[in-house]
C-alpha positions in Angstrom: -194.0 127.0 44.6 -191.0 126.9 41.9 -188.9 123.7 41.8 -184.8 125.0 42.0 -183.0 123.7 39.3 -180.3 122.2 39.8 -177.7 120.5 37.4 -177.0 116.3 38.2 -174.1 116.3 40.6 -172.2 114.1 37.8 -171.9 117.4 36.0 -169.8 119.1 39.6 -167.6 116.0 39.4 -166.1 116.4 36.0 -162.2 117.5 35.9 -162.1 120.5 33.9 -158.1 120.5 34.3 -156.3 122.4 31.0 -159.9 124.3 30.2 -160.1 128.1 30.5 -163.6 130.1 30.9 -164.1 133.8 31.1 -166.5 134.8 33.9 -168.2 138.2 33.4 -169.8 139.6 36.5 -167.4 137.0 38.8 -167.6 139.3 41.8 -170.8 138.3 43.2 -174.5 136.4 43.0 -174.4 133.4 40.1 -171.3 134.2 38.2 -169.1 134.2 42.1 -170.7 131.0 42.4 -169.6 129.6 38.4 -166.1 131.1 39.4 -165.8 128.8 42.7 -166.9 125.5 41.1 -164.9 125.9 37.7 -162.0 126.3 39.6 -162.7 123.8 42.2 -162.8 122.0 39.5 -159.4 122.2 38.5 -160.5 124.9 35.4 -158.2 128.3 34.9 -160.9 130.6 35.4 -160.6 134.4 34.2 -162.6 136.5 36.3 -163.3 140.0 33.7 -165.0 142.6 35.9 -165.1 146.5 36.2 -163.6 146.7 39.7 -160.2 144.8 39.8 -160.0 145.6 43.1 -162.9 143.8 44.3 -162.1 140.5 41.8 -158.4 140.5 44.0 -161.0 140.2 47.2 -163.4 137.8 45.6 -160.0 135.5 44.4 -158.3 135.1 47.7 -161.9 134.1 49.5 -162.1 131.2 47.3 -158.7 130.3 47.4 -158.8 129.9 50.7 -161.4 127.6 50.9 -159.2 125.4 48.5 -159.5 124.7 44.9 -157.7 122.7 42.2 -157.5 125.1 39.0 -156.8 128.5 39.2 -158.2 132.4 38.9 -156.9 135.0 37.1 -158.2 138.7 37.5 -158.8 140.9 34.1 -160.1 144.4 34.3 -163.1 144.6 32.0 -166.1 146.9 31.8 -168.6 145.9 29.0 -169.5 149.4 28.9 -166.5 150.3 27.3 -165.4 149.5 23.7 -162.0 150.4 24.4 -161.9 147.9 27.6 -163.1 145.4 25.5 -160.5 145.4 22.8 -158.2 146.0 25.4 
C-alpha cells in the first residue's frame, strides 16, 4: 500500500502574513484544501475559478471555521484567453 505524503507540520505553522497566492481550481478537492491552510495561515489568498458563484460558497465555509489571512474571489476560466488577460 502507498505511504500518504504528507509535508512536516513545521511547514503548517509558518505565518504567511503580507504573502498573496492565486489558487486555481479553489472550489473543491486539493486546491479547497491549499485555499483553507494559506489563509489559516494568515496569507491573502485569491481564489481564480470559472463559477464565481460557487468560490462566494466555498469563501464563507472557511471563514467560518476561522482563519487569520484573507480570500478574495476572481472569476477566471483557463479556457478563455480573454478571461485570462482580463
Amino acid at each position: 500500500m502507498p505511504k500518504t505524503l504528507m509535508c512536516p507540520k513545521e511547514l503548517l505553522a509558518i505565518d504567511l502574513s503580507g504573502r498573496t497566492y492565486i489558487v486555481t481550481g479553489g472550489n473543491s478537492g486539493v486546491g479547497l484544501v491549499t485555499v483553507g491552510q494559506l489563509a489559516k495561515q494568515g496569507a491573502h489568498v485569491v481564489l481564480a475559478c470559472r463559477r464565481p458563484q460557487e468560490g462566494e460558497k466555498v469563501k464563507s465555509q472557511i471563514i467560518s471555521v476561522g482563519i487569520r489571512g484573507s480570500i478574495e474571489v476572481l472569476d477566471l476560466d483557463l479556457a478563455s484567453l480573454a478571461s485570462v488577460r482580463s
